[in-house]
Backbone bond lengths (Angstrom), bond angles and torsions (degrees), N, CA, C in turn:
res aa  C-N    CA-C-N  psi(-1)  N-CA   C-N-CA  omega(-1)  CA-C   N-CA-C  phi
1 X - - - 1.450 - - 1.519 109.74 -
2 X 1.265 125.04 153.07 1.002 135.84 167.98 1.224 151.57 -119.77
3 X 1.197 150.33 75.95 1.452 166.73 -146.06 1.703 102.09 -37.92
4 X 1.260 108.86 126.18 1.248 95.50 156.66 1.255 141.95 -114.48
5 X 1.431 123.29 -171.27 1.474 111.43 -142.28 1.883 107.51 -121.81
6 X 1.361 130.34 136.05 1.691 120.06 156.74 1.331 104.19 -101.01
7 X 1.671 97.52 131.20 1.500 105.33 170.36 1.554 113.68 -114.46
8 X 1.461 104.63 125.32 0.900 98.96 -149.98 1.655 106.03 -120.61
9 X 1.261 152.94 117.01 1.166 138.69 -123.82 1.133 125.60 7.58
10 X 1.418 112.01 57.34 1.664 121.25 167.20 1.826 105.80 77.91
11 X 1.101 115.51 0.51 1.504 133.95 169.84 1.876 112.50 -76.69
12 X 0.887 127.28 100.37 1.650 126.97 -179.85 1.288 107.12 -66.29
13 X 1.279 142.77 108.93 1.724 145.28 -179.90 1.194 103.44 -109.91
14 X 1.836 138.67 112.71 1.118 146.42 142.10 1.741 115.61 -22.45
15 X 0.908 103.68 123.95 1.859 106.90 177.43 1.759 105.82 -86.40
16 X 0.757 102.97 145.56 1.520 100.54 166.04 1.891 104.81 -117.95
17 X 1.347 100.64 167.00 1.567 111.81 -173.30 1.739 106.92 -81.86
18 X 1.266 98.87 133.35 1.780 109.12 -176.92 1.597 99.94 -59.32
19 X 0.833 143.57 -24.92 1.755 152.05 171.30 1.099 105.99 -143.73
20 X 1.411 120.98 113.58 1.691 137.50 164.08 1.366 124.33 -49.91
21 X 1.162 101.25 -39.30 1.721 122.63 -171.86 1.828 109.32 -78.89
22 X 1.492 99.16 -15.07 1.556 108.19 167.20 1.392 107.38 -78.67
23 X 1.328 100.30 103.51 1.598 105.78 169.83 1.560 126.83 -127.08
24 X 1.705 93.74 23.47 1.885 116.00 151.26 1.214 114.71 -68.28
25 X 1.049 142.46 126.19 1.349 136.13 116.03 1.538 115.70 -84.99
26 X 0.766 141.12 62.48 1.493 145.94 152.50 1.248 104.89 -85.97
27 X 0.924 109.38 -57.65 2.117 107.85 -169.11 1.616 112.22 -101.86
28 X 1.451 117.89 15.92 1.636 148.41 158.75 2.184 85.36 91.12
29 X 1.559 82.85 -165.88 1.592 97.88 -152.54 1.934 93.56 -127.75
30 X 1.009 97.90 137.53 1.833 107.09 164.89 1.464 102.46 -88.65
31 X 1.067 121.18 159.13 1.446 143.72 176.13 1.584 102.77 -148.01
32 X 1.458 96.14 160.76 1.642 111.91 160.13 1.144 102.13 -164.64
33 X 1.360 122.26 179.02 1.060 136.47 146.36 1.968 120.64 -152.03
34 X 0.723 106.69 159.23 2.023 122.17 -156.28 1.596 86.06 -109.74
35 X 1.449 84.26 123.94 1.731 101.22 146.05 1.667 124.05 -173.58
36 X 0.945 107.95 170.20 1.598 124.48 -139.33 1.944 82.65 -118.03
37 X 1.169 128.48 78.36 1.877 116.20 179.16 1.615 88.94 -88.11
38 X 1.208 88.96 140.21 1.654 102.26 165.42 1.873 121.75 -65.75
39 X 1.240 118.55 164.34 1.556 129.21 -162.85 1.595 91.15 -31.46
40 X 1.469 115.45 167.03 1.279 112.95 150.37 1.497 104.82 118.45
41 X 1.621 124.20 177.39 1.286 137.38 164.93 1.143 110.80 -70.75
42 X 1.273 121.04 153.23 1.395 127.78 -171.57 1.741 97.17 -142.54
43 X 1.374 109.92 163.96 1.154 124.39 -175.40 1.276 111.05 -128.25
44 X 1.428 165.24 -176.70 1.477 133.55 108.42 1.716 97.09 -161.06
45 X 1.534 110.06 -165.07 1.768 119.20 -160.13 0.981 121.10 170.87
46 X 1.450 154.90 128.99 1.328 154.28 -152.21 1.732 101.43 -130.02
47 X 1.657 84.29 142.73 1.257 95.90 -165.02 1.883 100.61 -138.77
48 X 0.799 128.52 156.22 1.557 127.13 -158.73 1.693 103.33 -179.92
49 X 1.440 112.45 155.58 2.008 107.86 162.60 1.903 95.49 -150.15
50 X 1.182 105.74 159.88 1.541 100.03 166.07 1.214 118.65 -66.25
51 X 1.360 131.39 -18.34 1.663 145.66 -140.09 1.164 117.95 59.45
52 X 1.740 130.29 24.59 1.064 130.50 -170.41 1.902 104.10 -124.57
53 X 1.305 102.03 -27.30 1.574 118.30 -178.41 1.342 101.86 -122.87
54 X 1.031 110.90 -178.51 1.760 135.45 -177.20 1.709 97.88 -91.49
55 X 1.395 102.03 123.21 1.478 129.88 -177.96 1.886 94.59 -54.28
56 X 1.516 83.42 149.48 1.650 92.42 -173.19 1.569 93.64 -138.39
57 X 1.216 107.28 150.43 1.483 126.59 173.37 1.499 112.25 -120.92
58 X 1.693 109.64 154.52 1.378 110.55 173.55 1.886 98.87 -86.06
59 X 1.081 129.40 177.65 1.654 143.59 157.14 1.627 95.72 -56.71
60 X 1.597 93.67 155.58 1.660 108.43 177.52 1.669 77.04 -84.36
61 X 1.769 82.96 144.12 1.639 114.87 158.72 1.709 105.44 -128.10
62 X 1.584 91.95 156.76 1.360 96.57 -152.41 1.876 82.47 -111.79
63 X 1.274 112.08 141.14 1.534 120.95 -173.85 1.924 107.30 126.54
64 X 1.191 94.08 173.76 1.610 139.31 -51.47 1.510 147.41 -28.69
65 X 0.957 121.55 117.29 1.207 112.67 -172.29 2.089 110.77 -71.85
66 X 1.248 118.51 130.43 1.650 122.11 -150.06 1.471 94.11 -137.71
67 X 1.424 109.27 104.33 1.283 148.68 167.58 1.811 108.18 -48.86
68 X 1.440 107.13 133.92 1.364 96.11 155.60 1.474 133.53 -55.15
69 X 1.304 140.69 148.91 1.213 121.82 178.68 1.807 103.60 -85.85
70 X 1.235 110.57 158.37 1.545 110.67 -156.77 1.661 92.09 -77.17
């Protein structure tokens, strides 16, 4: 199996599983992953494969947009 990934201004970030102790995939798996991007436009897109097919990506999306802090 294979973990998948947010890339996030062209940066590849490992996801980790929303509950560890979930070790079904029968009814599929949540992921996330946390991060803190500095001020500015952001870009990012997830990309993942089973290792059985050819890896697939979503389209670049453009966001978050990240405010100075006051």
């Amino acid at each position: 199996m294979s973990v998948p990934s947010a890339v996030l201004d062209g940066i590849v970030r490992t996801m980790q599983p929303a509950n560890p102790n979930d070790n079904s995939y029968v009814y599929g798996q949540i992921y996330q992953y946390t991060a803190k991007p500095h001020p500015g436009q952001h870009s990012y897109y997830f990309h993942t494969t089973d290792t059985f097919t050819d890896a697939v990506s979503t389209r670049v999306l453009s966001g978050p947009e990240v405010s100075e802090e006051p």
